[in-house]
GUZA-186806 format. One record per residue (C-alpha): x, y, z; residue in one letter. Coordinates in pm, whole numbers, plus 50000, padded with zeros to 5 digits. Layout:
XYZA ...
This chain:
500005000050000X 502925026450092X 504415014849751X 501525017749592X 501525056949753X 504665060949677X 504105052949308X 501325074749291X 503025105749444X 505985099249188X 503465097748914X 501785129549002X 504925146749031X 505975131848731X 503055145248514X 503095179548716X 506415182048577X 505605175648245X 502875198448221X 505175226348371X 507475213548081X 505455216047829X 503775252447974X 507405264748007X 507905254747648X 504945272947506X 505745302747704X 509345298147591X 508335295847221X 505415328447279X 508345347947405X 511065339747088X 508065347646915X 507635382247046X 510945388347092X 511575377446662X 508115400546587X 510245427246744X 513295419746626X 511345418846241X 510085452746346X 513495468646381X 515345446846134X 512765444445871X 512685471345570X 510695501845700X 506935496745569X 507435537845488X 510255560545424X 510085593445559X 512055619045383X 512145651145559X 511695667445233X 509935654644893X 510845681844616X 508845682444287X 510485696744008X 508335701843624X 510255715143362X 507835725243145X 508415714542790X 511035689942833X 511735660642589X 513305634742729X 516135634842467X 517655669442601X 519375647042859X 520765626942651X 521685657542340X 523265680942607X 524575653342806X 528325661642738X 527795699342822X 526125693443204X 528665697443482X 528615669643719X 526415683543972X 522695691043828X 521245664043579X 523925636143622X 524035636843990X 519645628543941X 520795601943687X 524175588443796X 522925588444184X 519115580544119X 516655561643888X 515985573843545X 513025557543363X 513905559743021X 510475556142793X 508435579443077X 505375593242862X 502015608442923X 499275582542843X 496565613542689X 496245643942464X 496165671042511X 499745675042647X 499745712942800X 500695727243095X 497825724943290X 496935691043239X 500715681843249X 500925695543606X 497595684043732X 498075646543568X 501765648443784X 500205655644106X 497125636444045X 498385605543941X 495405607243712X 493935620743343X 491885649643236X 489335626143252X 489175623343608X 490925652543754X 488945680543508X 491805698743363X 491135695843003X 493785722942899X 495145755043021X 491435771942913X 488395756242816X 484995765242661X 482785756342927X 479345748242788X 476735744643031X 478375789143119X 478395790342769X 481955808842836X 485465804642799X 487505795343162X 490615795943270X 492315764843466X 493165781743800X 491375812443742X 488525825144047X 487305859044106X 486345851344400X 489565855544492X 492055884744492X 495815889344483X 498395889344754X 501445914244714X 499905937144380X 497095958844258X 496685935044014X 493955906943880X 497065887443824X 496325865544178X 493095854644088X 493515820444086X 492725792244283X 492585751544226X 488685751944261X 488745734243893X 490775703343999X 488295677244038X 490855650844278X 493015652044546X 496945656844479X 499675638044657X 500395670944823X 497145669444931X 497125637745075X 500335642045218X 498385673845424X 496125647345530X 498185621745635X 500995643745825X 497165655545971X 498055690445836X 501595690245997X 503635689245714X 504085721745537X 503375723345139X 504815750044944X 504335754344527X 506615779044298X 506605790043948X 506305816343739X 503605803343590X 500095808943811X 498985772743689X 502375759843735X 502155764344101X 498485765344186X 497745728444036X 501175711144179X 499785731344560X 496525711744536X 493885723844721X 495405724445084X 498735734245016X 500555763045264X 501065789245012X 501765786244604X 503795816144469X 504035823644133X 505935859943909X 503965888443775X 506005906443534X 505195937243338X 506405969043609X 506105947543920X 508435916743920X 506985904544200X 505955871044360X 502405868444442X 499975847044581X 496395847044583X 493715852844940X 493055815644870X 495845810545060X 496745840045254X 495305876645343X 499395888645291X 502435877945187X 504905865845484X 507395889745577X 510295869845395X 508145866145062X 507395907145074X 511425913745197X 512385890844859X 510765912644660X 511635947244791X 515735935644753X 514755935344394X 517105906844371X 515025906044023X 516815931143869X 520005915443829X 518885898643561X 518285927343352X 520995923743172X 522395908542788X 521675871742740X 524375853442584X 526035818342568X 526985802742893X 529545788742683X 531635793742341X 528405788742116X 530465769341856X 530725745442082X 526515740842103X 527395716041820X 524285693841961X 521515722341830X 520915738141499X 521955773141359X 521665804041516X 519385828341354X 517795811741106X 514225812740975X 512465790141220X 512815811841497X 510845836841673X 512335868041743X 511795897242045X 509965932041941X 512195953941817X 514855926441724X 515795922441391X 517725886541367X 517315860341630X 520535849441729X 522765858141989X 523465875142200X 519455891542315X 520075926042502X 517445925042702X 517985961842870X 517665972442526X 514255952342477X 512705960242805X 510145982242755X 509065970042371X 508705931642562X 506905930842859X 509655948243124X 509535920943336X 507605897443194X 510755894142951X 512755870743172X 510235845943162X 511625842342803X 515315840042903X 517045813243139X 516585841043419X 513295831443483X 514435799443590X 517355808543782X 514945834943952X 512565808944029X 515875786944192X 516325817044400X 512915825244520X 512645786244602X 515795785244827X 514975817044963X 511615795445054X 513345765845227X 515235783445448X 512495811745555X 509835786145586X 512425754145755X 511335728345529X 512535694945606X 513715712345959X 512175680746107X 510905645146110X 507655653545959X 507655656045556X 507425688545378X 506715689644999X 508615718144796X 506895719944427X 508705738344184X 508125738343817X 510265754143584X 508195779443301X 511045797843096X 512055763442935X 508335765342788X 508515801942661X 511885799142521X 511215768242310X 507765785942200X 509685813142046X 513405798241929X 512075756441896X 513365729342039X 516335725241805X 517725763541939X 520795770142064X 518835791442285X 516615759042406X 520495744842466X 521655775842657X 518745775742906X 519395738842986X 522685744043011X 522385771743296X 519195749343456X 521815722243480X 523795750943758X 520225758843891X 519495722243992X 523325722244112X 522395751344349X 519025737744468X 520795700444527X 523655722244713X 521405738944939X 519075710645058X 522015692545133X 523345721145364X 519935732545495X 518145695645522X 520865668745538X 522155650845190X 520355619545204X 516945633645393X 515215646245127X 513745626444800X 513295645944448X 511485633444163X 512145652643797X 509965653743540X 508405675943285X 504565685443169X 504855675642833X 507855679042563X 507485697042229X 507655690741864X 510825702741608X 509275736741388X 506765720041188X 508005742140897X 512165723340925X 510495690640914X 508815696040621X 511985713840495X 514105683240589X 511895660640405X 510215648740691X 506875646540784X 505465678040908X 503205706540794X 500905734640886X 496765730340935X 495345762640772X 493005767041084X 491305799540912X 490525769840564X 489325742140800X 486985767240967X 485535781340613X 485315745540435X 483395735940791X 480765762540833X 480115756640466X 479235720240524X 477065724340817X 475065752440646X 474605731940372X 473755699640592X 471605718940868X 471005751340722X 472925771141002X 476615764841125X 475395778141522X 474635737541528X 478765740641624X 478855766841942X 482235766041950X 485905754841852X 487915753042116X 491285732942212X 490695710841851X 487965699341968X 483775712241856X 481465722042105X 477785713741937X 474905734342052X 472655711342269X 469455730842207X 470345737841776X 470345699841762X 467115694741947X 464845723741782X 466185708941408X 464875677141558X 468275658541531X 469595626641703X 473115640441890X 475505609141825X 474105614241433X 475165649641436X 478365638141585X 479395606441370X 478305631241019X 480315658841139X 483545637441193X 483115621440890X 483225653240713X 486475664940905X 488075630540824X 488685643740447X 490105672240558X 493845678340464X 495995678940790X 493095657041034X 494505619741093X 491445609541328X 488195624241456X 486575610941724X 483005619941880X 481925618642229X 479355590642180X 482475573542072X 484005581742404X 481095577042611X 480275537442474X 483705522442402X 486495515742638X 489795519542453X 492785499942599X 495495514142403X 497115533442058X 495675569641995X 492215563042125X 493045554442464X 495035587442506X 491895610242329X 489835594342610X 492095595042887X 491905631742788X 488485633042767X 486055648842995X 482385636442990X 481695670243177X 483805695343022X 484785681842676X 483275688842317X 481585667042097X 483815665241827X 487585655341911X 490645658941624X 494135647441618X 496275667141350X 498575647141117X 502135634941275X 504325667441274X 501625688541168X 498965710941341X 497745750541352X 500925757641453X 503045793441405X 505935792241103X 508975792041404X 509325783041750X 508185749841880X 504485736142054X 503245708542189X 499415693042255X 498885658242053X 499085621342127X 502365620341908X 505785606042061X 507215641842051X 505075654342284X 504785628242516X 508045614842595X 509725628742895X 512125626943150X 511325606343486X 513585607643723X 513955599044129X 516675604844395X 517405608144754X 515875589645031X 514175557644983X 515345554144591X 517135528144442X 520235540844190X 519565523343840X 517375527243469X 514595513943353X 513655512442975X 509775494643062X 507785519842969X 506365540843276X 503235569243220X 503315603743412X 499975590243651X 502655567143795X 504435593544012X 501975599544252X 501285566744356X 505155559044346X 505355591044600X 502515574744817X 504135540644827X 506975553444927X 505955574645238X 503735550545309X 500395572245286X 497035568045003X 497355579144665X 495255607544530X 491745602644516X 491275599844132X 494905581444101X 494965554743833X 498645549243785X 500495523443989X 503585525044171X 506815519943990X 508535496044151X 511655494444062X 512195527744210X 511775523744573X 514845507244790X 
């Protein structure tokens, strides 16, 4: 019997001890699990980067292939520190027509179309006003820092969110968001509709940066102490070659007959006295057609990261800055200039300066930068057609003549078309009706007239847009750029290398390869250094931005992150 107690104590004790066991174990194996959850937590990749800093630049009218054509000429410190230190994504293009500024900018900071976000084009026929509207333009508003209408502007027409936007939100309105560019739309559209301040340069007698009372009742004392330095005027000055011109061997002839010239100047070339063409051009408003304008802008922006400490601490700050007087000089000298090689050539020391100063003022690897442009630009229709290539003017003032005739003819009255606006045909809604007239009829006859038409290569209608779903070629881009809300009826792409363009300068606005293919690039915190040759699409940055900082994409976005940018 005492054995038999004996026994059963042992036993007792025996499984006691093999239940502590096993509980020991399991609490053994909970704990390594915590403690390897943790350790994944601080060993793991982050799930977000956080730059202090994300800067934005747009160059506005920039083909991809200036990096490459001017390549040898960049110093070491602007362009190939963004491609030699970042990612460059070779065949970057915008996925719609029409390519201009305002679309280009909102489509960048969307990560969306025109067909979501709103912004058809820089102006608009708006036909439910019956009246022609401006992209950023609001009287309700007035301007900050002059007597002038030239701050009424606002981003009430932007339909979406923009990753500056959502970066407001998700910092919950900590981190600061500030837009420049001497272009109103240039900085209004990049600021969404939350940002801190957006600045932008009213020439003519001012030369001033102004803002609008959407964003503040006065300028801050740093913004109104820039201005009265007149730091401005040391730019008004003679514009010639950074370097020995003959050695701009990667751009045409100077002065030649494809270029535009200044009032009052009587050959093109160089060098452009600007003192002397002051008054006869704008005052002012002349740098925007110079490389000044740009360098002016670098100025006013690091002026703007020091006075307003961005990236000064953990939370992310956005700097947008776009870059206008590349637009304005290829408009009036074309993109085969040496003027257009000049002003990339002294951007290439701007984006030096900028890079300088955020690594003094932020920290070099605390701040992220993505590069790209709003659209690119075609070579002067007029020397393609002279090189044998094809190219060619649209006689806008023929088209319109050979047009009303039709429709009189067809309807008896040509007020079935309202208006003509952005190459696209605005029918009158009520016309149509009282003549007792199916719409998508109207439409489908009307583009089958225009299809004849020396110059057109398609015509589209908006019942054409409204039924089908295009997945790719020129289609897909005319209805990525389409608005059901704000577009015409009647859509038309000009021939390749042709359009209702002027005889010199350069322009930009269709589907074509020239206008959409532009530089991409990404550097600083949180990118990976390499090339991609995969074709990418100018909705992608957003969403890139938002995967990388860990935060939602815009609200419209339909692009998808890149990944082969992010570490």
């Amino acid at each position: 019997m005492k054995n038999k107690s004996v026994l059963l104590w042992l036993f007792l004790i025996l499984v006691g001890f093999n239940s502590f066991n096993v509980i020991a174990q399991r609490k053994s194996k909970r704990n390594k699990e915590n403690r390897s959850k943790i350790a994944e937590v601080i060993t793991a990749p982050d799930i977000a980067t956080a730059p202090k800093l994300v800067v934005g630049i747009v160059v506005d009218q920039m083909r991809y292939d200036y990096l490459t054509r001017f390549w040898g000429q960049y110093g070491e410190g602007g362009f190939k520190r963004l491609v030699n230190d970042g990612f460059n994504c070779k065949n970057n293009h915008f996925n719609y027509a029409p390519t201009v500024t305002a679309a280009g900018h909102a489509s960048v900071y969307t990560g969306t179309t025109p067909s979501n976000h709103g912004i058809i084009g820089n102006d608009w026929y708006d036909k439910f006003a019956d009246e022609m509207v401006y992209c950023a333009g609001d009287d309700s508003f007035s301007t900050v820092g002059t007597t002038s209408n030239a701050g009424k502007m606002s981003p009430h027409r932007l339909e979406t969110t923009t990753i500056t936007d959502q970066l407001r939100l998700h910092t919950q309105m900590q981190g600061k968001v500030i837009a420049i560019s001497i272009k109103d739309r240039g900085a209004v559209l990049p600021g969404g509709h939350t940002a801190n301040a957006a600045y932008w340069f009213d020439g003519g007698d001012n030369g001033k940066w102004i803002s609008s009372t959407y964003y503040m009742d006065k300028l801050p004392a740093w913004v109104a102490q820039f201005n009265e330095a007149r730091s401005v005027d040391q730019y008004k000055k003679t514009w010639n070659t950074l370097k020995d011109i003959n050695t701009y061997v990667e751009s045409g002839s100077d002065n030649n007959l494809y270029e535009g010239l200044f009032k009052g100047q009587s050959t093109s070339g160089f060098p452009h006295d600007l003192e002397a063409l002051w008054d006869g051009n704008g005052k002012y408003s002349i740098l925007k057609s110079t490389p000044f304008g740009n360098s002016l802008t670098t100025d006013f922006a690091l002026s703007a990261v020091e006075n307003e400490a961005l990236g000064a601490d953990a939370i992310t700050d956005f700097l947008a800055v776009s870059f206008s007087s590349t637009d304005y000089v290829g408009h009036r000298w074309g993109v085969n200039s040496k003027e257009v090689q000049d002003t990339y050539l002294r951007l290439d020391q701007d984006i030096k300066r900028l890079l300088d100063t955020l690594d003094d003022k932020v920290g070099a690897g605390e701040y992220t930068v993505f590069l790209t442009a709003d659209h690119a630009a075609i070579n002067v229709p007029a020397f393609l057609r002279d090189q044998k290539l094809p190219g060619g003017l649209v006689d806008g003032n023929m088209l319109n003549d050979r047009l009303t005739q039709y429709l009189n003819y067809t309807y008896g009255t040509s007020d079935i078309v309202k208006k003509v606006s952005g190459n696209q045909l605005f029918l009158d809604y009520k016309v149509v009706k009282n003549l007792d007239l199916n719409l998508a009829d109207v439409e489908e006859d009307i583009a089958l007239e225009l299809i004849q038409y020396d110059g057109l290569y398609k015509v589209f209608t908006a019942d054409q847009m409204w039924k089908n779903q295009y997945v790719g070629g020129i289609p897909a881009m005319i209805q990525n750029g389409y608005n059901q809300k704000r577009s015409g009826e009647v859509l038309m792409v000009y021939d390749p290398g042709s359009g209702k363009y002027g005889k010199t300068g350069s322009t930009h606005g269709s589907p074509w390869n020239y206008d959409t293919h532009s530089p991409l690039l990404f550097y600083g915190k949180g990118i990976k250094k390499g090339s991609t040759v995969n074709r990418t699409e100018i909705s992608d940055i957003a969403p890139t931005l938002a995967a990388l900082l860990g935060m939602n994409a815009p609200s419209g976005s339909t692009g998808e992150p890149i990944s082969e940018v992010i570490e």
